[in-house]
Each structure stands twice: as structure tokens, then as C-alpha cells.
N, C-alpha and C positions, 0 to 999 in steps of 0.2 A: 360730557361732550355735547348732547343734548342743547343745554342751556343756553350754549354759545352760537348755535348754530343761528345765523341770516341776524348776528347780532353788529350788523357793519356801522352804527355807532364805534364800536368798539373800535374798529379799524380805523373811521373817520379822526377817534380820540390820538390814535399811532399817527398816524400822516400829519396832524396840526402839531405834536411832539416834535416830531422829525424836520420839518419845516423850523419851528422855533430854536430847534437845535442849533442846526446849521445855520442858523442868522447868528446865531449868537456865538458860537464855539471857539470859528474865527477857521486860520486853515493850518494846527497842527496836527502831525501825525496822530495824536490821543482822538482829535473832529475828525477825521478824514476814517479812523479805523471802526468810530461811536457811530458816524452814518452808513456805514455798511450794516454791521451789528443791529440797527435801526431798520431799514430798508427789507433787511432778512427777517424779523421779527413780523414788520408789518404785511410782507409776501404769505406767510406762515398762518397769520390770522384772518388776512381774510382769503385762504384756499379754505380755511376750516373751517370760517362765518358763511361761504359761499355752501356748505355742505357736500363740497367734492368726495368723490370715491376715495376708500381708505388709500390705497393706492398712489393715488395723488397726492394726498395726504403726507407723506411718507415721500415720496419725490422731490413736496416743498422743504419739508424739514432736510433731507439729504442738500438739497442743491443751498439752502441754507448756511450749515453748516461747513459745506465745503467755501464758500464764500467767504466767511467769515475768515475761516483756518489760510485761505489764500489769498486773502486781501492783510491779514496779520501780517502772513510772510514778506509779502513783496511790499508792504509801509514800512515796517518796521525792519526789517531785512535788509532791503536795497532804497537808497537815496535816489536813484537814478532812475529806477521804473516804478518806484513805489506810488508815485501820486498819477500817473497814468492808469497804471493799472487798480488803483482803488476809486477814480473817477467813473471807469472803466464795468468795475462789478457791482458797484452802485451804480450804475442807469442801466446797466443788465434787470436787477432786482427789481428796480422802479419799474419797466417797461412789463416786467411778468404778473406784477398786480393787477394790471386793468382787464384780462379777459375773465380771472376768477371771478373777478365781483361783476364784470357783464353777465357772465355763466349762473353765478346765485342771483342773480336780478332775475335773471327769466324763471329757476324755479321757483324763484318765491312766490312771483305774480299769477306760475303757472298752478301754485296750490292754495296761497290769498284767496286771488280771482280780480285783486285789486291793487291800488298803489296804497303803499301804507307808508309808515314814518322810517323803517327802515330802510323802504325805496329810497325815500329824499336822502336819510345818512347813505346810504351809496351810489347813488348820484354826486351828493356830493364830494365822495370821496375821489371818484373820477374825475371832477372839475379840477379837484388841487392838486392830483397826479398830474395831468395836465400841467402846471405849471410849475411841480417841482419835476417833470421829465423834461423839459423843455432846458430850465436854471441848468441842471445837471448837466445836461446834452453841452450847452455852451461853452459851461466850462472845461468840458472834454476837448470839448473842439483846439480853445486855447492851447491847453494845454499840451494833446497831441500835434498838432501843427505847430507850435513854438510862434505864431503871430499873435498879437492883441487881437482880441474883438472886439473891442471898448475903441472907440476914436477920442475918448478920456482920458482913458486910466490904457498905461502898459501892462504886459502880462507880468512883471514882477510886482508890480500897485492891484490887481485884481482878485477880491475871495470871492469865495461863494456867497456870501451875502450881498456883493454887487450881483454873481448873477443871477439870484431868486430873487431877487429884488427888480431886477429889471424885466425879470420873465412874469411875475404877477401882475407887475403895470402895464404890461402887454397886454397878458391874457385877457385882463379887466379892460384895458385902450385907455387907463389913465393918462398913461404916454406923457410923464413930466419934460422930457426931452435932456434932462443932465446925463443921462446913460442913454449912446444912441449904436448902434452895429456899424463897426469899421466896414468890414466886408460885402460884397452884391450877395453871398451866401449868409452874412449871418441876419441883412437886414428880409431874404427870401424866407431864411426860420421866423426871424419875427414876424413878420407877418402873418404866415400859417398861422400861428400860436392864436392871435390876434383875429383871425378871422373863428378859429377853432373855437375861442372862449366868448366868442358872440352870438354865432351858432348855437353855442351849448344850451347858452345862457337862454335865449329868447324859444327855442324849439324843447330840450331835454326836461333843463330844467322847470321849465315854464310848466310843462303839459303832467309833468310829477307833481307838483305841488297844485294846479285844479284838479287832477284829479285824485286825489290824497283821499283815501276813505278808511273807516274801520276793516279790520280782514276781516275776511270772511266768515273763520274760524271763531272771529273774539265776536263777530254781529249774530251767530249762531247761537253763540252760548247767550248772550243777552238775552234772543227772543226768546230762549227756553226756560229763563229765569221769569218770564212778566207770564 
């Protein structure tokens, strides 16, 4: 358990799976129940790369699991709530990853003493939360309100890989403009997103990667090696 711990590579390698998944899956029931199963996986590792209390530990894995078992049910089960409610437990998931790994960011730093490489892997893991919470969020929205958000594409023309797709050119302000927000609510999310992921970019990220150094721990053992 040890080994693993403050290993948010590891997590960062789960969230770009997950991402490539869902671009590619497409939106049946098999993608819809494989990004849950995903999401739970990724929640899991990094509560236990972040080094939370066993506790918590044990909470992730629970609330896991029950996700999984109740997103099975109602996709697989019911035609009728099934893809609501598995939109539903996936941006649940999503949304509970980002304060673990804020959480192991501060201890790591707090016993580092520095920003290391695993900083940046969770840093950047939070960037790409960001824009697969956002994708997800979207298409919740569609999907529980029954309107298009696409002023393109109708809600029966619309996957998920339109809406991560449109959420990362956001995030980024690529902003091709072929996918644009029908709605004054969904073009007020894009936005946030859009300011969120420029923010990030020029303040978080920026000030992680100057100040990127060896830990503490591993400059320690060097000096006691010369």
C-alpha cells in the first residue's frame, strides 16, 4: 500500500483511459456502464494515492461499489432511467475526485517541503477533471431536461464524445466554433469552464512546474551519499 501512495501518475494514467474511452465507446449501454466502472476505479486510487485515513479508504471503495451495482441496475435494468441515472453517478464520481487529490497535494508538500513531479501529475490531473466534469455535466443537462444543448446537433444526434469534445476546446479556448451552447445556461457553463481552464493554466499550473524541485527526502539522501 506503501508504494502507491502520492503515486498520482498513476491516477493521471486512469483519467486520460477514461477520457479516451468515452471518445471512443460511443453511447451504449456496455460505454455508459464501462464509464461508471472507470470513474469508480479512478475515485479509488486516487483517495489511496492522496494517503487518506483507512477509513476513507474504505468509504471510497464502499461508495464505489455501490455505484457501480446501481448504475448496472438502472442501465441495464430500465430503458427509461437508465441513461439518466448513469450520467447521473458518473459526474457524482467525477466530482468526488478533486478534493482527495487537493487533500494529498497538501500532504505531500507538507512533508516534501517542495513541488515535485508528482505535484505536476496532480495538478494535472485536476486540469482534466475539469474538463471531463464539465463534458459530463453537459450531457446530463441534455439528457435530463430532454432539450438539445448543441444549436448543431439534436439531442438524439448528440454523444459524449461531442460533449468532451467541446468541453476541452473550451477549457483550452480553442473555441473551433462547430459545436456552440444552444442555451443562455449552457453558453454561462461554457464560459466558467473557459475562464476556469485559463486561470488554472497561467496561476496553478504555471507556479507547479517553476517551482518543480527534487523532495526533500530524495535531496537528503543525495547529500548524505557525496
Amino acid at each position: 500500500m506503501h508504494r502507491i501512495h502520492y503515486r498520482f501518475g498513476f491516477v493521471l494514467t486512469l483519467i486520460l483511459v477514461s477520457i479516451a474511452f468515452q471518445l471512443a465507446a460511443g453511447e451504449s449501454d456496455f460505454a455508459r456502464l464501462a464509464a461508471v466502472v472507470l470513474q469508480a476505479i479512478t475515485l479509488v486510487a486516487a483517495v489511496v494515492a492522496s494517503r487518506a485515513h483507512p477509513m476513507v479508504v474504505r468509504l471510497a471503495l464502499l461508495a464505489a461499489v455501490l455505484s457501480i451495482v446501481g448504475a448496472s441496475l438502472a442501465i441495464l435494468g430500465t430503458d427509461e432511467f437508465g441513461n439518466n441515472s448513469g450520467r447521473a453517478v458518473t459526474l457524482l464520481l467525477i466530482g468526488l475526485v478533486p478534493p482527495a487529490i487537493v487533500t494529498g497535494l497538501m500532504k505531500l508538500f507538507r512533508e516534501e517541503g517542495t513541488v515535485t513531479i508528482e505535484t505536476m501529475f496532480g495538478g494535472l490531473c485536476l486540469y482534466l477533471i475539469v474538463g471531463l466534469f464539465f463534458g459530463t455535466a453537459f450531457a446530463a443537462i441534455e439528457e435530463i431536461g430532454g432539450n438539445a444543448f448543441f444549436h448543431q446537433l439534436t439531442a438524439a444526434q448528440s454523444e459524449i464524445n461531442d460533449f468532451l469534445y467541446f468541453s476541452f476546446t473550451t477549457l483550452t479556448t480553442v473555441g473551433y466554433g462547430d459545436l456552440t451552447a444552444a442555451s443562455n445556461f449552457g453558453r454561462s457553463l461554457a464560459i466558467t469552464e473557459a475562464l476556469i481552464g485559463q486561470i488554472y493554466l497561467v496561476t496553478v499550473v504555471a507556479v507547479i512546474i517553476s517551482n518543480m524541485r527534487p523532495g526533500r527526502r530524495r535531496a537528503a539522501g543525495r547529500g548524505g551519499t557525496t
